[in-house]
C-alpha positions in Angstrom: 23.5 -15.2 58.2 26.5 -15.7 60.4 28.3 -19.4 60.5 26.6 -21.8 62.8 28.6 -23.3 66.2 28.0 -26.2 64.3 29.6 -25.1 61.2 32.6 -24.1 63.1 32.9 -27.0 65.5 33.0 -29.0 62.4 35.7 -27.3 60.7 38.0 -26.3 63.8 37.3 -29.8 65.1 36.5 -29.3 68.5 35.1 -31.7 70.7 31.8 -31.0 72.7 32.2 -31.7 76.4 28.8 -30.2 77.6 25.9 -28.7 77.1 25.0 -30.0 74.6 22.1 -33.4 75.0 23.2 -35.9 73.1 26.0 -33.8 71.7 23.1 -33.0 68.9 20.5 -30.5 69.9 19.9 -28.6 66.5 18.5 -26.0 68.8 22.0 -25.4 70.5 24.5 -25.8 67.4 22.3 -24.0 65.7 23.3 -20.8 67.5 24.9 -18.3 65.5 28.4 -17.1 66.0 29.2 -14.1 65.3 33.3 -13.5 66.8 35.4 -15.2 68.5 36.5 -13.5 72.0 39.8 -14.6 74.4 39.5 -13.6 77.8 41.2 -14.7 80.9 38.6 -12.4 83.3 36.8 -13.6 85.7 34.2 -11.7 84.4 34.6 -10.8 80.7 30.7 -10.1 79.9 31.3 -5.9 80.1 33.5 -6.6 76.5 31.1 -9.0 75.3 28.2 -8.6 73.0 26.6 -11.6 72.7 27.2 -14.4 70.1 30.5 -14.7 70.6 32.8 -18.2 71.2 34.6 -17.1 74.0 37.8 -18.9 74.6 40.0 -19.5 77.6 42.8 -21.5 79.1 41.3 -21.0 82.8 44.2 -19.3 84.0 42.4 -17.9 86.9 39.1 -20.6 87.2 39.3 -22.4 90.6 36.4 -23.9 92.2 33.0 -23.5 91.4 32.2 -21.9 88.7 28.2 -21.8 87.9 28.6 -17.9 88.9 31.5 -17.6 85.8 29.4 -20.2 83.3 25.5 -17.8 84.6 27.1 -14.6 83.6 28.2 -16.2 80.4 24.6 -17.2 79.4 22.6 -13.9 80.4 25.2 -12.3 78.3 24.1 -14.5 75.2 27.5 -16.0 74.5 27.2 -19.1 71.7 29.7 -21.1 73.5 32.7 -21.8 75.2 35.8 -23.5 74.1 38.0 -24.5 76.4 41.8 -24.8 75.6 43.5 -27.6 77.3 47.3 -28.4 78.3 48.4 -24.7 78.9 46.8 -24.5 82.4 45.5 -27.3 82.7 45.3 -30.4 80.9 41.4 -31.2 80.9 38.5 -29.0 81.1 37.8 -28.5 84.9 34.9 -31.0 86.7 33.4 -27.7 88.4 33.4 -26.1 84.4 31.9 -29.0 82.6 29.2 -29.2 85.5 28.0 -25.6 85.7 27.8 -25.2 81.9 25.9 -28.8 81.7 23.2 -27.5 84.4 23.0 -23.7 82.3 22.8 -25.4 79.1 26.1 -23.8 78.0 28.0 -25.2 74.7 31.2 -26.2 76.1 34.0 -27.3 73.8 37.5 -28.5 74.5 40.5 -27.1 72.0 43.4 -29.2 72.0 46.7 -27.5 72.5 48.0 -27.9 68.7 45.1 -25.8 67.6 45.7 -22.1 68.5 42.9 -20.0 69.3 44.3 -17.4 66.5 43.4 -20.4 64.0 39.7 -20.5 65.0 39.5 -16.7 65.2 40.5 -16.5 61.2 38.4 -19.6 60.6 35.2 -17.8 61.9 36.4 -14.6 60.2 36.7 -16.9 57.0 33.2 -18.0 57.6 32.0 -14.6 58.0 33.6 -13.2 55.0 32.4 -15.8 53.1 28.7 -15.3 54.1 29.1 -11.5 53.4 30.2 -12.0 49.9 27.3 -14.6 49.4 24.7 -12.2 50.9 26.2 -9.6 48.2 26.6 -12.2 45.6 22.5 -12.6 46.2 21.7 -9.1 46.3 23.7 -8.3 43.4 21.7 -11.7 41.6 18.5 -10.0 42.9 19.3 -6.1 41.6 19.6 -8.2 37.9 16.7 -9.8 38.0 14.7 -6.5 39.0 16.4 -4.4 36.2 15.5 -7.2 33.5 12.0 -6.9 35.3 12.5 -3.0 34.7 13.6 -3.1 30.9 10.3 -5.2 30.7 6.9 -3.4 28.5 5.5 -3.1 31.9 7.6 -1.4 33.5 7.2 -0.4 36.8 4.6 -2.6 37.5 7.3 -5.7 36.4 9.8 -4.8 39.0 6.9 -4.6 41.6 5.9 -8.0 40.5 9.8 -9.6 40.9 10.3 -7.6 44.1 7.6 -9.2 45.6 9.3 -12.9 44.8 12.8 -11.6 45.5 11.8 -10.8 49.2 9.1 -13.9 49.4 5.9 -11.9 49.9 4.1 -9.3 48.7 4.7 -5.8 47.2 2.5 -2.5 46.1 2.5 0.5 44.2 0.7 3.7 45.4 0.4 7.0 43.5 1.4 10.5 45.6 -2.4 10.6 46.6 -1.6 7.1 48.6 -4.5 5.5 45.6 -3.4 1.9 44.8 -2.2 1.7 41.5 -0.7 -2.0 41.3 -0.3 -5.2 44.0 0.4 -8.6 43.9 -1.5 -11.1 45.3 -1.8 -11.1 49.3 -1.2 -7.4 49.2 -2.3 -5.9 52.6 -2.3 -2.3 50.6 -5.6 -1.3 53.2 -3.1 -1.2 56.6 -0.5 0.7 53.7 -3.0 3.3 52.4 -4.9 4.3 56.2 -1.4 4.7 57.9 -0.4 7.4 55.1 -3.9 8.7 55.6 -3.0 9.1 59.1 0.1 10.7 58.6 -1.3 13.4 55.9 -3.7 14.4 58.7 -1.3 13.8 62.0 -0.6 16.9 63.9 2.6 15.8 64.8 4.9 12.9 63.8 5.5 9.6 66.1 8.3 9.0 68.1 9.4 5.6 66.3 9.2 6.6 62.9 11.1 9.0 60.4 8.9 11.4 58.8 9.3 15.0 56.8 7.2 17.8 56.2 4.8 17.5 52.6 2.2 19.0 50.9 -1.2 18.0 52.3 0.7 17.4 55.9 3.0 14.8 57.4 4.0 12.2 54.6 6.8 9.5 55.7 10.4 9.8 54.5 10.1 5.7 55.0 8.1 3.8 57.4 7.8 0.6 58.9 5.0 -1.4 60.2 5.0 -4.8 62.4 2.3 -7.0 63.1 1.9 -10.2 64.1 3.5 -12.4 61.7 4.0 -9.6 59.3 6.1 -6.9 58.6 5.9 -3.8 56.4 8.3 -1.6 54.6 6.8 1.8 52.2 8.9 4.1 51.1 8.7 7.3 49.0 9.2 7.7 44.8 10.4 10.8 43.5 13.7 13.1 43.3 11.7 15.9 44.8 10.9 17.1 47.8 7.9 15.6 47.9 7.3 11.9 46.8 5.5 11.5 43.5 4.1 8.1 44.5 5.4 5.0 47.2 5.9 1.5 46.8 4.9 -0.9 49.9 6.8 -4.4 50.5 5.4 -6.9 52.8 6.6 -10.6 54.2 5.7 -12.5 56.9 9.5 -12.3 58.6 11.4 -9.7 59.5 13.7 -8.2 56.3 17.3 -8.9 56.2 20.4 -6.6 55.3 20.2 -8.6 51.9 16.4 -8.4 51.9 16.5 -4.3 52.9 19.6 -3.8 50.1 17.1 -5.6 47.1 14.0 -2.9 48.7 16.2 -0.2 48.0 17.2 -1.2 44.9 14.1 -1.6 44.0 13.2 1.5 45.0 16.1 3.4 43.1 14.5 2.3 39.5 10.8 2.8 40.2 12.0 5.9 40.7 14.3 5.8 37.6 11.2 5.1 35.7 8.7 7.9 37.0 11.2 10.2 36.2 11.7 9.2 32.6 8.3 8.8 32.0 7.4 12.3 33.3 10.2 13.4 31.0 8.7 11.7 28.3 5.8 12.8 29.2 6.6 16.5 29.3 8.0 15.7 26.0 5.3 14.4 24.4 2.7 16.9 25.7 5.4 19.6 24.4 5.3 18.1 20.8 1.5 17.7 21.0 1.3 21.6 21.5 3.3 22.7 18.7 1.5 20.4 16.1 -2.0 22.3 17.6 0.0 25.9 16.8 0.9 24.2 13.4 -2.8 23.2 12.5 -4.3 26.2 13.7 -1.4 27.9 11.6 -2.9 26.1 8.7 -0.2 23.8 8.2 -1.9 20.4 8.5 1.0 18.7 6.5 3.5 19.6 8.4 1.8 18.8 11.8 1.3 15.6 10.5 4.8 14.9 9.7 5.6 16.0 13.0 3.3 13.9 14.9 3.6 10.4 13.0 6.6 9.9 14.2 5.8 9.8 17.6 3.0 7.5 17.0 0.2 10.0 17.6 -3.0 10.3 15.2 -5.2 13.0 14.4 -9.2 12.4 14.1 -11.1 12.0 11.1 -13.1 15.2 9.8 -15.8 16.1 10.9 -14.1 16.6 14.5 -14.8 19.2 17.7 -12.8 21.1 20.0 -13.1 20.5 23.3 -11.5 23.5 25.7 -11.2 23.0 29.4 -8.3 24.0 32.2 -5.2 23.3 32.1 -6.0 20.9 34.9 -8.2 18.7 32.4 -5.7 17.8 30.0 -4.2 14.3 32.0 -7.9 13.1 32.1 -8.3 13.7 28.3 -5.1 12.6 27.3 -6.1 8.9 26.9 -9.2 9.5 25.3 -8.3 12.1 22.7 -5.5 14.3 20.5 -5.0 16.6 23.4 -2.3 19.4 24.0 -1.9 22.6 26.0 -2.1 26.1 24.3 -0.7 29.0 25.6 -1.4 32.8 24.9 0.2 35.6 26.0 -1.4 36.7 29.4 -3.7 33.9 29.5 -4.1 30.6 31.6 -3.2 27.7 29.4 -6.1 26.1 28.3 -6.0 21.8 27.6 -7.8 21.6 24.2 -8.7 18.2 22.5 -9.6 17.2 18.9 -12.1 14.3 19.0 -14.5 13.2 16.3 -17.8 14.8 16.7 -19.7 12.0 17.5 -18.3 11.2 20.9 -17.4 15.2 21.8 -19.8 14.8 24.8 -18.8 11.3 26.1 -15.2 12.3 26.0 -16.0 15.7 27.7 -17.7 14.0 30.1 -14.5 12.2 31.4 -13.0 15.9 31.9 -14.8 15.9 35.6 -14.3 19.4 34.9 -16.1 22.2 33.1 -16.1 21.8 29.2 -16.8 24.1 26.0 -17.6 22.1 22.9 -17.6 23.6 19.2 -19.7 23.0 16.3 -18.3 20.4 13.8 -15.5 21.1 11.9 -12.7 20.6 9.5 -9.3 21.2 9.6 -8.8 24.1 7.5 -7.3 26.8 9.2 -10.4 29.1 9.2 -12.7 26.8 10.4 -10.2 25.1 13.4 -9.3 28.8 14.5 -13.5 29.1 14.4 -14.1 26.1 16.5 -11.7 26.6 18.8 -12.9 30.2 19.9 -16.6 28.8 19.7 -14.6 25.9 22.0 -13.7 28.7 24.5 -16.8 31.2 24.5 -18.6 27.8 25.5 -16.1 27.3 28.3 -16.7 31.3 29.4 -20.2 29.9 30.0 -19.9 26.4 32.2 -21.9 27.3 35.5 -19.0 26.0 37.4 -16.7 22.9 38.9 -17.6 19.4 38.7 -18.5 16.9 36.5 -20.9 17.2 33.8 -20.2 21.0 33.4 -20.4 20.2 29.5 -21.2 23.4 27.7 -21.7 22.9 23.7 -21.9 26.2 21.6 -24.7 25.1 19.8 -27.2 25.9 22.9 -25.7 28.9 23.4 -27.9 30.5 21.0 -30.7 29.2 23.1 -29.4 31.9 25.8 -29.3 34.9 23.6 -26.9 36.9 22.4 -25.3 37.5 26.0 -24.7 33.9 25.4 -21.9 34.1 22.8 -20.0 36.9 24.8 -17.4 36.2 27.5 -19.0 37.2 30.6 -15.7 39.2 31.9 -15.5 41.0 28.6 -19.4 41.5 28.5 -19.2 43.0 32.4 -16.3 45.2 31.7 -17.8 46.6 28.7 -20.8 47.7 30.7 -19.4 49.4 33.5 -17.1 50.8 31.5 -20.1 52.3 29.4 -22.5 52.9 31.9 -19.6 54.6 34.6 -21.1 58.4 33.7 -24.4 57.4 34.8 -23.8 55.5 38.0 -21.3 58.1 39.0 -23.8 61.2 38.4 -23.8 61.4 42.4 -26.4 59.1 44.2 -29.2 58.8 41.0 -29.3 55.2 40.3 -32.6 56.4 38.9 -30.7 57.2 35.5 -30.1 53.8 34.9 -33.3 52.3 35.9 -34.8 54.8 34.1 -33.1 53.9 30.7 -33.8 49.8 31.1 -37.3 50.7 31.2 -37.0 53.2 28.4 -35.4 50.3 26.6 -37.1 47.7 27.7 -40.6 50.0 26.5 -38.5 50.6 23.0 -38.6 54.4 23.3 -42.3 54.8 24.1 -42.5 57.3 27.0 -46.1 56.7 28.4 -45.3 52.5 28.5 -41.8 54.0 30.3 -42.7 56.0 32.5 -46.0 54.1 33.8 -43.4 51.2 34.4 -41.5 53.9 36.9 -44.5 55.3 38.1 -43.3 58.5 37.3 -44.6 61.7 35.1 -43.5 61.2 31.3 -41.8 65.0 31.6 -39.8 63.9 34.6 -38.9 60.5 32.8 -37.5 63.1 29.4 -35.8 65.2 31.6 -34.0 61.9 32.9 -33.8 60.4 29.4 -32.1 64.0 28.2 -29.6 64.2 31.1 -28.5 60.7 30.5 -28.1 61.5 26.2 -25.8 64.3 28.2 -23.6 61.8 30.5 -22.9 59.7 28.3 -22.5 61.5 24.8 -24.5 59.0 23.0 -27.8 59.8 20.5 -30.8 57.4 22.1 -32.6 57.7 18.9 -29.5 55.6 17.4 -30.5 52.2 16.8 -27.0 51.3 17.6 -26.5 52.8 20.8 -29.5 51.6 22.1 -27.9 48.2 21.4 -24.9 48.4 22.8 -26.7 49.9 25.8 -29.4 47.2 26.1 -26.4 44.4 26.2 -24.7 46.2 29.1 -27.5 46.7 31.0 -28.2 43.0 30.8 -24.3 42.2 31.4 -24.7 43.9 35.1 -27.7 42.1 35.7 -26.2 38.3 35.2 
């Protein structure tokens, strides 16, 4: 805060004439001053700003002058001093009563003290409040990097922030979802004004805003309210914020008080971006000790992975596979790690003891494929894993609870076990001669009922309604099409399964 007139009556020792009841009124000397201005003008409010001590000799001031003294106070000035013995050698009658009936602070300077002194006085006074104000927000920044440095991290500096600005402070994720607040926290006005803005067709006039995913999100914003004011800003080095942190106080913030925010706001975002790194890092050396056990080289992965801290289940375990998407909801709850193959999506898969495969697939909210028990030799992993995928193949869909175990499976036939892309492929791949042969679909209903009747021509062609010669002609021309013996117990397989694939 700028010196009080007070503080600088005191020092320059000036002597109050009027304007001042009782030469005491806190609410006067409390006034802040924040220059010092020497005019001459009659009129010197079009160079003035407001909280200035103006001084003058009165060079030019004859008569009345509640005109000079009213200008003076729309204009905001803190006060005028008034130097004697250069033109003239008391402070006019007509001054001291205009600026006693406007309520103006009106000093006299005596001539030994030049108005130059008071101007580097004030400047003094100034300078010294500036390096205190930095001298605080410099104290502040330390406390918030100790606060930083501290196990909890981010949620630490949110904690101090909220006592270095004396109110309250929040942290929101990059969905606008509350993730930490301290007491008094008015996170709801937070969290539906971003709501607002994701959805907002255009951006308001007063604040500063910038395109982002999912619509309008705020570059900062500010909110005031009676007896409360709000500052969020955005977290991240990206384009588009990776979280926001909210500060709140019941008085409007200061330069100091804005300088600690952004501070504040320069290591929360120092620490999301080294914990996605480590992140990234981690979830990298995950995935290479999966490649290593499903290599068969169990030692090694455990070397690898003890010291990071990590632990593998006991035998007997599961495989859980799900999307890529799954793997930050399993992550706490299991050894989990992405695996990659070549011209596939990566798929998040998770070791978990068998006994709480389904609870922890559960958490996924997503689809699931779980394996039969298992060990970790390399045969059986490898095994588990592609039961682990074939079960995923066969999740109905999106949403929680699509938990698919291999074991029922077999319960669905041998379609079951096959991926149902592969499966399809397979059978219009084998069945293209037939549904080509012009516009006679009849081919291939014809052979699912042969099939389905296993061979017998009267069951076959009753089920067509058709004559059992025209149902052997058909039966012949397909054995034609598609190059195949019917009588083989083996192509009647392989045809039976793709029939079936184009009906699912």
């Amino acid at each position: 805060m700028p010196p009080t007139l007070r503080t600088v009556v005191r020092r320059m020792r000036l002597r109050p004439v009027a304007g001042i009841p009782g030469h005491g009124a806190r609410g006067v000397l409390d006034a802040a001053v924040r220059w010092v201005a020497v005019s001459e003008l009659a009129d010197p409010t079009p160079y003035l700003e407001g909280g200035e001590l103006l001084l003058t000799t009165g060079m030019r001031m004859e008569g009345d002058q509640s005109q000079y003294v009213a200008r003076l106070v729309a204009r905001g000035v803190a006060g005028l001093g008034f130097g004697v013995g250069v033109s003239h050698e008391e402070v006019p009658p007509a001054l001291v009563t205009a600026a006693e009936e406007a309520g103006l602070p009106l000093f006299e300077v005596p001539r030994e003290t030049p108005f130059i002194a008071i101007g580097k006085g004030v400047s003094e006074l100034l300078a010294a409040e500036q390096y205190d104000e930095i001298s605080r927000a410099f104290a502040a920044q330390g406390r918030l990097t100790r606060a930083a440095l501290r196990p909890e991290g981010m949620h630490a500096v949110i904690d101090r922030l909220a006592k270095e600005v004396g109110g309250w402070a929040a942290l929101l994720d990059e969905a606008g979802e509350v993730r930490h607040a301290t007491r008094g926290a008015d996170t709801d006005a937070v969290v539906s004004e971003l709501s607002r803005l994701r959805t907002a067709t255009r951006p308001p006039e007063p604040r500063l805003l910038e395109p982002g995913g999912g619509g309008l999100l705020p570059a900062s914003l500010a909110l005031s309210g009676p007896g409360e004011h709000i500052v969020v800003q955005p977290l991240g080095g990206g384009a588009r914020p990776r979280g926001f942190f909210a500060v709140g106080a019941g008085r409007p913030f200061s330069p100091v008080t804005h300088t600690v925010i952004n501070a504040a706001g320069s290591l929360l975002t120092l620490a999301l971006e080294q914990g996605r790194t480590q992140l990234e890092a981690a979830r990298r050396a995950r995935s290479a000790v999966l490649e290593l056990l499903l290599s068969g080289a169990g030692e090694q992965a455990r070397a690898v992975l003890g010291p990071l801290g990590g632990r593998l289940p006991e035998e007997p375990l599961a495989v859980l596979a799900a999307g890529a998407d799954a793997l930050e909801a399993l992550e706490p709850l299991a050894f989990a790690a992405l695996l990659a193959s070549s011209g596939e999506r990566p798929l998040a898969v998770a070791l978990v003891p068998d006994t709480v495969a389904e609870k922890v697939a559960l958490e996924a909210d997503a689809p699931v494929g779980v394996s039969l028990p298992c060990g970790y030799a390399s045969e059986g992993l490898n095994g588990a894993l592609d039961q682990a995928r074939r079960a995923l193949a066969a999740a109905p869909g999106k949403g929680r609870g699509r938990v698919v175990k291999f074991g029922e499976l077999a319960g669905q036939g041998l379609l079951g076990l096959l991926d149902r892309a592969a499966a399809q492929a397979f059978a219009a791949a084998l069945l293209a001669p037939l549904t080509a042969y012009g516009s006679r679909a009849d081919l291939v209903e014809s052979l699912r009922a042969y099939l389905d009747s296993n061979g017998h021509w009267d069951a076959a062609a009753q089920r067509l309604g058709v004559h059992r010669h025209t149902l052997r002609y058909r039966m012949k021309r397909v054995t034609e099409l598609l190059g195949r013996d019917l009588d083989d117990p083996g192509v009647r397989a392989e045809l039976w399964l793709a029939l079936e694939a184009v009906r699912r």
